[in-house]
C-alpha positions in Angstrom: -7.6 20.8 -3.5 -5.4 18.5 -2.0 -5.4 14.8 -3.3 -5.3 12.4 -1.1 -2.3 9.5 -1.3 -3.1 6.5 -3.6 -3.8 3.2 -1.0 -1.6 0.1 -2.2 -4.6 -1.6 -3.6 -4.6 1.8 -6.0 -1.3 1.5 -6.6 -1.9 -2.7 -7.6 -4.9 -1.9 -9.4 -3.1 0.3 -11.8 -0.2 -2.0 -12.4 -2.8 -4.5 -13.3 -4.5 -1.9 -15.6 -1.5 -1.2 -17.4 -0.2 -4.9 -17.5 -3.4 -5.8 -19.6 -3.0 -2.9 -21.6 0.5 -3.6 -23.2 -0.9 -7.1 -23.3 -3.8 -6.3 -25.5 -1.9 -3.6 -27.2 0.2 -6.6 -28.8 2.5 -5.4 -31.5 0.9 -2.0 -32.1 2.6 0.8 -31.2 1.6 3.2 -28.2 2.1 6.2 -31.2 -1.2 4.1 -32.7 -3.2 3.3 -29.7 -3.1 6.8 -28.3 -3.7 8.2 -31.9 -7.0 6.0 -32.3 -7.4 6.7 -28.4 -7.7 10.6 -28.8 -4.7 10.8 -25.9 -0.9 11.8 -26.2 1.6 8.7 -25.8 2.7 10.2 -23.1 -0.8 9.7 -21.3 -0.7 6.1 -22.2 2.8 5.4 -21.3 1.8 6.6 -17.7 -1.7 4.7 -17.9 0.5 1.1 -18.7 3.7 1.6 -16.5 1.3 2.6 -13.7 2.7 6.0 -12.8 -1.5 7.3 -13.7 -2.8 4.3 -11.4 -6.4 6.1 -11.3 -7.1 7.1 -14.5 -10.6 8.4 -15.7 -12.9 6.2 -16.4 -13.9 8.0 -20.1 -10.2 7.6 -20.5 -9.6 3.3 -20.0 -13.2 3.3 -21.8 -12.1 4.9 -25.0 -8.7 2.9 -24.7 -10.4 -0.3 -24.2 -12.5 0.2 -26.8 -9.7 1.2 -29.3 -8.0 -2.7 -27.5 -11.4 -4.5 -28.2 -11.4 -5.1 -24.6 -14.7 -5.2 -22.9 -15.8 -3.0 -20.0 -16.6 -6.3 -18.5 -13.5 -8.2 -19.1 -11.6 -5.1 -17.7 -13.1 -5.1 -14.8 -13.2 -8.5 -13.7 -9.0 -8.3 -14.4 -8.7 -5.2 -12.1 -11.0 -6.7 -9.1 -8.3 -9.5 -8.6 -7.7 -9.6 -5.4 -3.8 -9.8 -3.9 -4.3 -13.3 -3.3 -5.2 -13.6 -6.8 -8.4 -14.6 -6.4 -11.8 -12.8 -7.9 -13.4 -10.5 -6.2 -16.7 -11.5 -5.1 -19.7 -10.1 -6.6 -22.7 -9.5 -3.7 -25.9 -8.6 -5.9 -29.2 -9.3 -4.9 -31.6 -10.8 -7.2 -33.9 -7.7 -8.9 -36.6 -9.4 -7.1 -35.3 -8.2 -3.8 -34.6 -5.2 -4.6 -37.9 -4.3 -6.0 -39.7 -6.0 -3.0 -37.1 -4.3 -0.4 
């Protein structure tokens, strides 16, 4: 199977990932968050310098967990944007939905 490249919003998503990672991770070591993560270092190290900019999801779950970041609060931080800015949310009101 051949894997498509990564797009540059990918590729900006993942330095964002990793950026709040070493952030949260603070003064504990990578050693300790990939322990309590169930991953190898090395994994992480790729996860926060980028070089894994699509990692799996059970993967940045367990991590954030192991962070106390939320799933929430980790998402809103990689939908920014390149301007910065939030990305819009579009839901319809369950109301809708249910009537559509």
């Amino acid at each position: 199977m051949v894997r498509l490249p990564l797009t540059l919003m990918e590729l900006q998503r993942g330095e964002r990932l990793g950026a709040l990672l070493r952030t949260a991770r603070a003064e504990r070591t990578m050693v300790d968050v990939a322990f309590d993560a169930g991953i190898s270092p090395e994994t992480l190290r790729k996860i926060e310098s980028g070089r894994i900019a699509t990692p799996a999801f059970a993967t940045i779950a367990t991590i954030a967990g192991v962070l106390n970041i939320s799933l929430d609060e980790l998402w809103m931080t990689l939908t920014v944007d390149t301007a910065g800015l939030k990305a819009e949310r579009r839901r319809e009101p369950a109301q809708v939905r249910l009537a559509g």
